[in-house]
C-alpha positions in Angstrom: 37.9 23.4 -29.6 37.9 26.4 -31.6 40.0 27.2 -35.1 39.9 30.9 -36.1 40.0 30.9 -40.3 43.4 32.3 -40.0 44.8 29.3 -38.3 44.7 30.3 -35.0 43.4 28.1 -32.6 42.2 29.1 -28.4 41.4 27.2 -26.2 38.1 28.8 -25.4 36.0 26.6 -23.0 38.7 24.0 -22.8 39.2 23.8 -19.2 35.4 23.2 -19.0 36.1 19.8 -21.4 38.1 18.5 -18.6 36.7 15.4 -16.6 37.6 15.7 -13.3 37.6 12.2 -11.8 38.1 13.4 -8.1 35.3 15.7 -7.5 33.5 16.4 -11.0 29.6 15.4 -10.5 28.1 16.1 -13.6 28.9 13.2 -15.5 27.5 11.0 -12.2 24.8 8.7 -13.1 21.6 7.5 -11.3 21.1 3.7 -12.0 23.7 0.9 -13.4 24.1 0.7 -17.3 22.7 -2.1 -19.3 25.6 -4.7 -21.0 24.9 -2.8 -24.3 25.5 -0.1 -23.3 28.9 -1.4 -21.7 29.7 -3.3 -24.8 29.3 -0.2 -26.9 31.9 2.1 -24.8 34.4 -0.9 -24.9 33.9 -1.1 -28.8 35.0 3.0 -28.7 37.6 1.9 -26.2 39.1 -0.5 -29.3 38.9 2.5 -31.8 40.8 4.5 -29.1 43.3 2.0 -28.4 44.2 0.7 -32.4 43.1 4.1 -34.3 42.5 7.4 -32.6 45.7 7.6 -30.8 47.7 5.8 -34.0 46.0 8.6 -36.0 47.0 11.6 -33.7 49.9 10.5 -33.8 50.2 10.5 -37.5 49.2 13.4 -38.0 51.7 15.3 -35.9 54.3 13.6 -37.6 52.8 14.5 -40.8 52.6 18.1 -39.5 56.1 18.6 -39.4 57.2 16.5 -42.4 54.9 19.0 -44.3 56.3 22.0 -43.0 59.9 21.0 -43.6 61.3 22.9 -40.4 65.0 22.0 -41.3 64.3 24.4 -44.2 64.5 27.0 -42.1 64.9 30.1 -42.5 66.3 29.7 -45.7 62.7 29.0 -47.0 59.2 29.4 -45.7 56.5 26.8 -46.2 53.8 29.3 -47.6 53.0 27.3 -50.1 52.3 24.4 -47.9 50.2 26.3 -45.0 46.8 25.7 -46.4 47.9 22.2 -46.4 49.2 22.0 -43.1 46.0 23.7 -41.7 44.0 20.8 -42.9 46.6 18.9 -40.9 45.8 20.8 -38.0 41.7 20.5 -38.6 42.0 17.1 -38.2 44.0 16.5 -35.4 41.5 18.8 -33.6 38.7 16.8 -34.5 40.6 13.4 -33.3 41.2 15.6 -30.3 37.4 15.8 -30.2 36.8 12.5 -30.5 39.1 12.0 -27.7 37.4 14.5 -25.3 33.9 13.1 -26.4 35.4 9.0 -25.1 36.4 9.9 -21.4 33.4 12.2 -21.0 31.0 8.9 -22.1 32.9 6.7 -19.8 33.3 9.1 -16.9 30.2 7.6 -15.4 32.3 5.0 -14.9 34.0 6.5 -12.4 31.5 8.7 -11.3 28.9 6.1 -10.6 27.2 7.5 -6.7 25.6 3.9 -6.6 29.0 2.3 -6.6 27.7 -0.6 -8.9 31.0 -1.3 -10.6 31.6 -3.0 -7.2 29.1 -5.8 -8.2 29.9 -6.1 -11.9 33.1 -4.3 -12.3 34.4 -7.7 -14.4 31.4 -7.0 -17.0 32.6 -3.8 -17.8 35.8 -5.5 -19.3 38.6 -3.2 -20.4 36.4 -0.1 -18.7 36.7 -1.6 -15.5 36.6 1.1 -13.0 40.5 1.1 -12.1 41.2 1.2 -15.7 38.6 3.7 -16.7 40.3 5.9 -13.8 43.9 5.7 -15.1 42.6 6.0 -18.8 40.6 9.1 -18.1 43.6 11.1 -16.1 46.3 9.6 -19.1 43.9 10.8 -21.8 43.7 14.5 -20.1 46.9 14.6 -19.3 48.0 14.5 -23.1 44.9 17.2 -24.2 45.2 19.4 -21.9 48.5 20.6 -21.6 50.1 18.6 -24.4 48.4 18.9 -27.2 46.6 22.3 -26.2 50.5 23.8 -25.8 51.4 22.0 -29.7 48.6 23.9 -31.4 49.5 27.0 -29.4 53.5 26.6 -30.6 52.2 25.9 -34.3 49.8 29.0 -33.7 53.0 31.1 -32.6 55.1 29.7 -35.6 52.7 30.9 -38.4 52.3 34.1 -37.2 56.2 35.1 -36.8 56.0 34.0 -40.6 56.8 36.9 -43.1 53.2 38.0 -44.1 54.8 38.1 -47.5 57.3 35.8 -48.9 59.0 38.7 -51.0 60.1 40.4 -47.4 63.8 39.6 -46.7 63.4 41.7 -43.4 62.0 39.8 -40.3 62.4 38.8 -37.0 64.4 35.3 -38.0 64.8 34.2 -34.2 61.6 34.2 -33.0 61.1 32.0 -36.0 63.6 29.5 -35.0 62.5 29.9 -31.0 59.0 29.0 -32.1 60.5 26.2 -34.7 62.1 24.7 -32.0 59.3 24.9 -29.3 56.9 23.2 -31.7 59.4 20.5 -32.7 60.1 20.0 -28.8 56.2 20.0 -28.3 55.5 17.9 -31.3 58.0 15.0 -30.2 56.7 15.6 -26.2 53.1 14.8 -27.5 54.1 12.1 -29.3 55.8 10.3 -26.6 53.2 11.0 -24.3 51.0 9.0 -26.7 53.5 6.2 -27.0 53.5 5.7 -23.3 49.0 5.2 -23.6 49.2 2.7 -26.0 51.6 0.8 -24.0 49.5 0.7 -21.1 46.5 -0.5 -22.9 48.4 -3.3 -23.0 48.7 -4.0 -19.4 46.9 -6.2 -17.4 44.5 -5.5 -15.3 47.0 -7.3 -12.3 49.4 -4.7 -13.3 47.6 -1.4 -13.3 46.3 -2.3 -9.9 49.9 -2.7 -8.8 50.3 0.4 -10.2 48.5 2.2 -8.7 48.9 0.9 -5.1 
């Protein structure tokens, strides 16, 4: 993901980021994984489930807290956009570190030998069905979810008075994008609330799930 130094932020390449667990071969694999290999992925699957996600969400929270949106448009937080950027830098790079787990266990899923079939309880919480559900949850809340949030927080600082002295500006697109990355912002969050409640299933009851 890609931040311009103004604090814009595309999504150049973004769509390319996304593993496609139906039909998307180039994470397939040519021979089974060793245990520590396996033991390794679950150990990121722990920092996923009780700190990435925990973190993310955090920081959105600490997003908005920073730029004090009630304030609006009686004040503008220009004083507190260099801080709020480094808010935003982060979040992409947990983003990252999002993108980077479900591309290393989309072999998983992708596996042409089929070998989960014969050690699919050694895999543990990466079992295939859980690897599956994980992998569509976690895109699901990238790509639109937080993808749209940085796109609303890119629309908010530019309908921003480029100086704080102007009394002249376009005050309801302010409040429209205001109000979009609030929605955005709370749509993201409970999006994330809803993955770490399903890490918590059991394996018994994603199957059912999914039937």
């Amino acid at each position: 993901m890609d931040v311009w130094v103004d604090g814009t932020w595309t999504p150049k390449d973004a769509h390319k980021q996304i593993v496609w667990v139906d039909d998307n071969q180039r994470y397939a694999r040519g021979e089974a994984w060793s245990i520590g290999k396996i033991d390794n992925l679950n150990a990121l699957l722990l920092q996923m489930q009780n700190l990435v996600l925990t973190s993310l969400q955090q920081q959105l929270g600490n997003l908005l807290e920073l730029l004090d949106l009630k304030g609006l448009p009686a004040k503008f937080p220009k004083k507190k956009l260099a801080d709020a950027l480094e808010i935003v830098f982060r979040l992409i790079h947990t983003v990252d570190r999002m993108t980077h787990f479900v591309q290393s266990i989309a072999p998983i899923v992708m596996d042409p030998l089929h070998s989960y079939k014969k050690n699919d309880r050694d895999y543990g919480g990466l079992k295939v069905y859980r690897s599956t559900r994980l992998i569509s949850n976690l895109n699901d809340l990238i790509h639109p979810l937080v993808q749209t949030l940085l796109n609303h927080y890119t629309l908010f600082i530019r309908a921003l008075p480029k100086n704080h002295q102007i009394s002249h500006f376009d005050e309801g697109k302010l409040m429209f994008h205001s109000r979009n990355l609030v929605h955005a912002t709370a749509k993201t969050s409970k999006a994330i609330d809803h993955i770490i409640k399903w890490f918590k299933k059991s394996d018994s009851s994603i199957i059912q799930d999914d039937c």
